[in-house]
N, C-alpha and C positions, 0 to 999 in steps of 0.2 A: 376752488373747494375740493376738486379733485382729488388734485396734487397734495392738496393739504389730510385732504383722508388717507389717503395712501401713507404719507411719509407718518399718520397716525396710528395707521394700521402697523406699519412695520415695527414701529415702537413700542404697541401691544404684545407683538409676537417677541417679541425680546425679552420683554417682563415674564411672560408667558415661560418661553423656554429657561430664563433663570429659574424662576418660581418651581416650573415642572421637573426642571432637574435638579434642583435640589431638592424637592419634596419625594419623588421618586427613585432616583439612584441611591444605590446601596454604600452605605461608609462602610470599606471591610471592617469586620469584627476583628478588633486585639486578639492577637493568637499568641501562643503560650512563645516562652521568651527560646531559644534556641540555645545548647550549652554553649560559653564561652571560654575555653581554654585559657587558662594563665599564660601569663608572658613565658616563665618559668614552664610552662609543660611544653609550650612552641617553638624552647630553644633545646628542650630536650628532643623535642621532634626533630628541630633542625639536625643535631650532631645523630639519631637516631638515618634519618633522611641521608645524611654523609656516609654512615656504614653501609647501605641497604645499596646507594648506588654504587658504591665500590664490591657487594658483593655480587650487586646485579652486572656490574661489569664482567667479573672475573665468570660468572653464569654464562654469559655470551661469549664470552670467549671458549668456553666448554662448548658449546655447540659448533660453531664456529671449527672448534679443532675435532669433533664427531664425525661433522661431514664431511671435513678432509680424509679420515678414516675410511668412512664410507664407500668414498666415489677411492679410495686407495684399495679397497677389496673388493669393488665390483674389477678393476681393471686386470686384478689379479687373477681371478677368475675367469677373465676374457683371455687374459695370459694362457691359464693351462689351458682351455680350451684350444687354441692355437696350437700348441706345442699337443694336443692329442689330435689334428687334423695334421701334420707333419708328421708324426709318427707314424698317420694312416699312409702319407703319398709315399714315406721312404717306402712301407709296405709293399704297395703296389709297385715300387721302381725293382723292388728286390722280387719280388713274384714274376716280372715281367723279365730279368734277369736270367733268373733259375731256368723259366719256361726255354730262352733261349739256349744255356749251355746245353739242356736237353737233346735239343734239337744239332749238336755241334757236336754231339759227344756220340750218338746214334748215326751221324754221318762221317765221324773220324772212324767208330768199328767199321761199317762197310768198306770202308778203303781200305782197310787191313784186309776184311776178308776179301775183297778184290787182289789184293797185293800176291796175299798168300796163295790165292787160287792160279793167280798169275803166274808165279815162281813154279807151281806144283806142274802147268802146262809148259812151261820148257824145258822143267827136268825131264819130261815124257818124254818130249820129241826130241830131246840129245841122246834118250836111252834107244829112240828108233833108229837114229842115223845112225847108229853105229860106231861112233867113236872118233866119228870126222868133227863130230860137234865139239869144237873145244882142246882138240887134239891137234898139238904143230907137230907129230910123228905125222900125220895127212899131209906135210907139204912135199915130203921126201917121195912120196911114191907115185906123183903124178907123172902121166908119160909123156907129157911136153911142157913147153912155158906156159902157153896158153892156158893149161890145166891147171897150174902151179899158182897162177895168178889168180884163178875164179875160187882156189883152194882156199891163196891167203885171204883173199875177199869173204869170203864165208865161215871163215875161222874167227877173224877179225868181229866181224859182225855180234855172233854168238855168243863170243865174251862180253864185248859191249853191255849186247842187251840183257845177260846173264846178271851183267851187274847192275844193272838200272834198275831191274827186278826187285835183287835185294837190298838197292839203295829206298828205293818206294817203300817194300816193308817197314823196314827204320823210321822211315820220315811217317808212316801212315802209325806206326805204334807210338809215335812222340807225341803225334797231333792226339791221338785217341787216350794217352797217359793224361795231356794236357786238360782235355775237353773233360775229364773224370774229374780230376783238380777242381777245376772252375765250376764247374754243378756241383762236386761237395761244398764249396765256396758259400754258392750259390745259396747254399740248403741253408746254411751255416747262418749266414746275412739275412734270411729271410726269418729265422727263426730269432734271431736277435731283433730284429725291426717288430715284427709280434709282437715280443713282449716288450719292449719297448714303448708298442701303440698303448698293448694294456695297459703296464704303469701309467705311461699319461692320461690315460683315459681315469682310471684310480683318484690319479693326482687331481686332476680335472674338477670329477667329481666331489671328490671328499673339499676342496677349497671353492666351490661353488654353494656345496651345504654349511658347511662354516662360513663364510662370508653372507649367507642367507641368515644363520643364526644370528651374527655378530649385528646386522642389516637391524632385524627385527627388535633388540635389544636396544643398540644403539637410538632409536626412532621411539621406543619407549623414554630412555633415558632423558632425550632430549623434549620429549610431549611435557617430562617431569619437570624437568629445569627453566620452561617456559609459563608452564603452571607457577612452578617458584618464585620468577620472576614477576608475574603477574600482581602475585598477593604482594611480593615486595614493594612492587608501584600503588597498592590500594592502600597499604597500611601506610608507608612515607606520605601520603597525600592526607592520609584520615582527619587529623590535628587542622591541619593549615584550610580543609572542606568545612570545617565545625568553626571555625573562624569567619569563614566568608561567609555563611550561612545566615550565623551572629550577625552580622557588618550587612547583608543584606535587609537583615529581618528588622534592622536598627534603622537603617535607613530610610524601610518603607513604613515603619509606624511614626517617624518622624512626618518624612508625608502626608501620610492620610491625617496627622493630626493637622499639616496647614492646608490640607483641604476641608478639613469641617471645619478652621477658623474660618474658610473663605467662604464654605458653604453659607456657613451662619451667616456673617457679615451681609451675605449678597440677598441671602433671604429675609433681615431686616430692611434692607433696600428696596426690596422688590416689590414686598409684600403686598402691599396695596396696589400694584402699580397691573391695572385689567384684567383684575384674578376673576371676573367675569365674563370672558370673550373666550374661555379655553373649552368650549364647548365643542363638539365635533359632529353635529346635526345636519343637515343637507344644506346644499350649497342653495339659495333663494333669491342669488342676484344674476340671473338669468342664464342661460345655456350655451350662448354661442360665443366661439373663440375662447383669447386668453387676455386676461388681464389682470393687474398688480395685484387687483382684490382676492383675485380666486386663487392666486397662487403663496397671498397668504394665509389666504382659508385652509387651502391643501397644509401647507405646513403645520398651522394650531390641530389641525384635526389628528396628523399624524401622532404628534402628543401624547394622545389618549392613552397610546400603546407602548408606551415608555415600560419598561420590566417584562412585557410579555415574551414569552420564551421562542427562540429560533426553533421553527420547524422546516425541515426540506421540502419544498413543495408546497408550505404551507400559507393558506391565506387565497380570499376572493373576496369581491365587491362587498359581501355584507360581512367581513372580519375575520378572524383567526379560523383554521382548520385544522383537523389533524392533519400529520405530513408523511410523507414514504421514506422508507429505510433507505439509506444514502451510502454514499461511501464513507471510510475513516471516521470519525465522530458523532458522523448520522448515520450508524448502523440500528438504532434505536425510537430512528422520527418519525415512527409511525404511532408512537406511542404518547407523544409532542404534540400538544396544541398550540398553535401557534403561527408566527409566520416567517417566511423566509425573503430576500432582499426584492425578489419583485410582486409578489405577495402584497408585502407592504405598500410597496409604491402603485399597484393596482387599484389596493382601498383606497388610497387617500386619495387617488384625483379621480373614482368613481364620488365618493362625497361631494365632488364639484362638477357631475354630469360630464364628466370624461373619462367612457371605457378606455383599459387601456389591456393590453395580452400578458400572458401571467409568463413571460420572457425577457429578460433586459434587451436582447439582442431586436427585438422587434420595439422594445419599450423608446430604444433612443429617434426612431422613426416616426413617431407622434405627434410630429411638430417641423416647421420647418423654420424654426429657432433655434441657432445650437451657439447660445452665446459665447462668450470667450469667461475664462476665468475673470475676468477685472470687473465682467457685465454679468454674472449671476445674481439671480435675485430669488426672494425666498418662493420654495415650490416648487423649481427648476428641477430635472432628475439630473445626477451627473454619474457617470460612467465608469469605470476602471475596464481595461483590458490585458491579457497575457501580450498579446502581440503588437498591438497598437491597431490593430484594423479592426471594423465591427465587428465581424465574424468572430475574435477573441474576445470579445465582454464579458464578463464573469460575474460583474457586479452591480447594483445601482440602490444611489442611495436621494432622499429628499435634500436640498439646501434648505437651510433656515436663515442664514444671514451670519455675515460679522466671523466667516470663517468657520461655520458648523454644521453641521449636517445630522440627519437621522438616520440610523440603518438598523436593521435585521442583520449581522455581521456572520454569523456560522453557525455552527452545530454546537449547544453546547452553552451559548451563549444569551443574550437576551436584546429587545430593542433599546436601543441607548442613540443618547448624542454626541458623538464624536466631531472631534477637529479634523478639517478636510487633510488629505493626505496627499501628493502629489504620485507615488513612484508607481508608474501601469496607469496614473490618469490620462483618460480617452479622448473624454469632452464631457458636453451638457447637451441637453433637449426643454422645449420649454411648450410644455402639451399642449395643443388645442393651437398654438401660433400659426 
């Protein structure tokens, strides 16, 4: 008798959940028809779509040959800067130059006037000797050999050095003619490399500001063409988006019309079938542990709340609460009554004398039942995760049987009965086991 209640039980909850879902789920309302473009304006769009890509091609190729522009006048500019740091080193090699002849030209005068002063002391001292200096009449009138020889010897000598004198002057005034030469040179070179640096320096400049100009235009030009480009892709796409739109909006009221044929259908089936049992009153068939009964008592009861609005946070033991402002969509749940996925699944298995924590991640721990997909039965919580371990749980919804589930789904949304879903499912828990 049991077993027989049980498998009668379950059969109520199925009635139950037809009955309740089709009596409370919403058939979207018909919404207004979408425009549908003629064949004839979609082939205009087409050959329209042909031009736009073709002028959007030739667009990017304008940008395209901008930047080559671009990065061709920053380099230019790196150019004259270069050619004004060269202009600066010839400078200094010619400064460093000059400074030199300087010094070459101030030591070639002293030699002169060394030279000169030199020449001036040995005309002195031949104007002392007397006449012997430089004089071969002195050879005649010495009074022996002896004299004669120490005569030619110092006659000899005089001329020599007389002439070495004025060979020095010569060479000390060539050196000093020269060293003048090479510092005018000097002057010369260094005054050319100056202006030289200026020009570059100029040149430098002025193609640094122009190419800054050119820069700033260019990057306007091209902000323009990309803008252009942009509207050309919105408008070629307009026609063919008003199409799909159509073709979606078609498709879905085709739908929803064979789901209120099936709704109908299922709710002349149903109809009668324990529209009495969908009550959600306190659990009365005792307290301890779990069993088939209680977990489809948990499931009828959750029922009740079928349309009631997703709140974050929302929901405890005696029903819906308001909920707290959340992220993304539940920036508003405070304002929400309602409940949220473990919310829900708190109420329904306190209705059957099992507290449970207002967290999925501690909800799946309420049992030491965590059947397999093929052994779920109605009541059971089942799980979704991010990462596959507990610690990622994110979700938890009631099973009902026969592949469906109840949830509180998000922000935004409402409690409904959906078909189980596999992708981030965790496991199950099966309370009070």
């Amino acid at each position: 008798m049991r077993a027989g209640g049980a498998r009668l039980g379950r059969l109520v909850l199925v009635g139950l959940v037809a009955i309740v879902t089709a009596t409370l789920v919403q058939v979207p309302v018909a919404s207004a028809a979408p425009a549908n473009p003629s064949d004839g304006q979609l082939r205009s769009a087409g050959a329209q779509v042909a031009q736009r890509a073709a002028a959007v091609g030739r667009l990017t190729a304008q940008v395209a040959s901008k930047d080559a522009e671009i990065q061709r006048l920053q380099d230019l500019a790196e150019l004259a800067m270069e050619q004004y740091n060269k202009a600066q080193a010839d400078l200094q090699a010619a400064d460093a130059a000059q400074q030199r002849t300087k010094v070459a030209a101030t030591a070639a005068q002293a030699e002169v006037r060394r030279s000169r002063q030199a020449a001036q002391d040995f005309a002195r001292s031949a104007y002392v000797a007397g006449g012997l200096v430089g004089s071969y009449g002195a050879l005649f009138t010495a009074a022996n050999p002896t004299e004669f020889l120490l005569r030619a010897d110092y006659v000899g000598y005089t001329s020599r050095h007389q002439v070495d004198l004025l060979g020095q002057v010569d060479r000390a005034k060539v050196r000093n003619a020269n060293a003048d030469s090479a510092a005018r040179l000097a002057v010369v070179e260094r005054r050319l490399a100056a202006a030289e640096a200026d020009r570059a320096k100029v040149v430098a400049a002025r193609r640094v500001a122009d190419s800054r100009t050119q820069l700033t235009a260019l990057r306007a030009q091209k902000a323009s063409l990309e803008a252009e480009l942009e509207q050309a892709r919105v408008r070629a796409n307009g026609l063919r988006a008003e199409r799909r739109r159509y073709e979606a909006w078609r498709q879905e009221q085709a739908a929803a019309a064979a789901r209120e044929r099936a709704r109908q259908a299922e709710l002349r089936r149903k109809v009668g079938a324990g529209a009495s049992h969908g009550g959600s009153g306190t659990w009365t068939g005792g307290r301890g542990g779990w069993s088939a009964a209680k977990g489809e008592f948990v499931a009828r009861a959750a029922l009740r709340w079928l349309g009631q609005p997703y709140a974050w946070g929302g929901g405890n033991a005696q029903g819906p609460t308001y909920g707290v402002n959340g992220p993304d969509g539940g920036w508003n749940d405070s304002q929400v009554y309602g409940f949220d996925c473990s919310g829900l699944t708190l109420w329904a298995w306190a209705q059957a004398g099992a507290p449970l924590p207002h967290y999925s991640g501690y909800q799946y721990f309420q049992g030491s039942v965590h059947p397999s997909v093929g052994g779920l039965m109605p009541g059971d919580l089942v799980f979704w995760s991010y990462d596959g371990t507990a610690g990622g749980i994110h979700h938890v919804a009631i099973y009902l049987g026969g592949g469906q589930i109840i949830q509180a789904p998000q922000s935004g949304d409402v409690v409904k009965i959906s078909s189980m879903w596999y992708s981030g499912y965790f496991g199950a828990v099966r309370p009070g086991s």
